[in-house]
C-alpha positions as CSV (number, residue, x, y, z in Angstrom):
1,X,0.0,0.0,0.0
2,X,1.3,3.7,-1.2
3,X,1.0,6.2,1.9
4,X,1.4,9.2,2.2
5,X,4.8,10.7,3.2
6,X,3.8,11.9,6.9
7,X,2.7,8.5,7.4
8,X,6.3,7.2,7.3
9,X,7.6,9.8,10.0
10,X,7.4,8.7,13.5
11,X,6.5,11.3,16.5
12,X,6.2,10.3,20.1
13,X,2.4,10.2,20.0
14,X,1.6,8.6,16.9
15,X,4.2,6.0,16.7
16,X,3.3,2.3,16.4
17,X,3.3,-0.3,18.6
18,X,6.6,-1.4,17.5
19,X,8.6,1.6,17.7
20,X,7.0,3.1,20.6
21,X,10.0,2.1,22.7
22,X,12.3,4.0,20.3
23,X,10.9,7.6,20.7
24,X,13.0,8.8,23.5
25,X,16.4,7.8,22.0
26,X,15.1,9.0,18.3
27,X,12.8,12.0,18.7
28,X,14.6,15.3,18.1
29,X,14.3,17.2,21.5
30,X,14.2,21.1,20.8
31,X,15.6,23.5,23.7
32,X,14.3,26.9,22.5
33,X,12.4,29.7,24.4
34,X,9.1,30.1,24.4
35,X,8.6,33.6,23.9
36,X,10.8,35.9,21.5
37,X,10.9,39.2,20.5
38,X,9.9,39.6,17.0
39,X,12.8,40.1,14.8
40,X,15.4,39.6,17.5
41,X,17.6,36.8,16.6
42,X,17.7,33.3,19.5
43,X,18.9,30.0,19.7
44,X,17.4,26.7,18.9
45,X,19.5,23.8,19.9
46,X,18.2,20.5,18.7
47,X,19.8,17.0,19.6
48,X,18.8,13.1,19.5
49,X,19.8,10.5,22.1
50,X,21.1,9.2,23.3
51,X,21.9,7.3,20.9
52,X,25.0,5.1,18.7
53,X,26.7,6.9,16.1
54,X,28.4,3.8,14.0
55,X,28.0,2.9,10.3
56,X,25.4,0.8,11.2
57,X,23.7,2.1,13.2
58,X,23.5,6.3,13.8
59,X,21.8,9.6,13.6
60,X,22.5,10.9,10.3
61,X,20.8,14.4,9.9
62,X,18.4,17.0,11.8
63,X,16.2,19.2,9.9
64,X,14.6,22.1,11.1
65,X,11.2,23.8,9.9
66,X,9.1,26.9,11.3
67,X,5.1,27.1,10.6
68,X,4.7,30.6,10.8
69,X,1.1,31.6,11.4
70,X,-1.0,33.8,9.1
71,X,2.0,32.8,6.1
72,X,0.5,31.0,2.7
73,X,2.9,28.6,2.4
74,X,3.9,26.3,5.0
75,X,6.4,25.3,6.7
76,X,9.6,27.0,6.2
77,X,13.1,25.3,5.8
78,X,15.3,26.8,8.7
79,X,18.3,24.5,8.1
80,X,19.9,21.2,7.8
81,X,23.1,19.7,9.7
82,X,24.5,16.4,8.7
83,X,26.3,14.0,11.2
84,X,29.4,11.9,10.3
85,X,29.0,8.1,11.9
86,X,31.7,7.8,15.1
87,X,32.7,11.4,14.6
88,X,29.5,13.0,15.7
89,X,26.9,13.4,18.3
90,X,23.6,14.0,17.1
91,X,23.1,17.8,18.5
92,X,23.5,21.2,16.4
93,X,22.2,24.8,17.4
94,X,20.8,27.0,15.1
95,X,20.5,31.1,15.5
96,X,17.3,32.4,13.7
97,X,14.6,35.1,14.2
98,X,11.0,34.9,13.7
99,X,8.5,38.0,13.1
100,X,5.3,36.2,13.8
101,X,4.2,32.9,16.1
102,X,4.3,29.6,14.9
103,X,5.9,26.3,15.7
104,X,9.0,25.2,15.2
105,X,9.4,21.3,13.8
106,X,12.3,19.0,13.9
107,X,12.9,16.1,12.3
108,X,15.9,13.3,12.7
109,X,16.5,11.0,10.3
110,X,18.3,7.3,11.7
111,X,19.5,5.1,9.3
112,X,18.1,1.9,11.2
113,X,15.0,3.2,12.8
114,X,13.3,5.7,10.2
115,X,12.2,9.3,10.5
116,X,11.1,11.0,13.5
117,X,9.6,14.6,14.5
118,X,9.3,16.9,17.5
119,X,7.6,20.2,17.4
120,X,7.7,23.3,19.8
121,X,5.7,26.3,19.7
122,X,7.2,29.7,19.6
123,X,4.6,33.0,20.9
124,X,6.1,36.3,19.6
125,X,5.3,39.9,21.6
């Protein structure tokens, strides 16, 4: 059976019965505030684990997406960081600002266990 793409990624609430177990060590966990000032820049550190970082087993990228709200086209790409197998640990920070709310997604990609997603929202005054 075809599904559709969001299907396939894994979050802590909708995983299935036989990957439940997995969301701690795989879900993204974001560290950000959650209030900003609009157009002032802040940090958004995002990191997996823990979890292995071999060849057969690792982390390989985090993604990073904002949903701003009242914007016509959703989400938008904030940034990518890609991890090395045994060189790195699964955790980058990223320095962006935001004019408007919205909710900030991550996603983690593991070469044995699939996709998975966090999100966070962000209120703006």
């Amino acid at each position: 059976m075809v599904k559709p793409f969001g299907e396939l990624v894994y979050s802590p609430e909708n995983a299935p019965e036989e990957v439940k177990g997995k969301a701690e060590t795989h879900a993204p966990k974001i560290e950000a505030p959650e209030k900003v000032k609009a157009g002032e820049a802040f940090k958004v550190t995002v990191k997996v684990g823990p979890h292995p970082s071999t060849p057969e087993h690792s982390i390989r990228w985090v993604e990073l997406y904002y949903y701003e709200e009242g914007r016509a086209f959703n989400p938008v790409f904030v940034g990518r960081a890609f991890f090395a197998p045994g060189y790195m640990e699964p955790e980058v920070t990223f320095t962006m600002k935001v004019q408007k709310p919205g909710v900030l997604y991550a996603l983690a990609y593991c070469n044995l266990h699939g996709l998975w997603e966090s999100r966070k929202e962000i209120k703006v005054e």
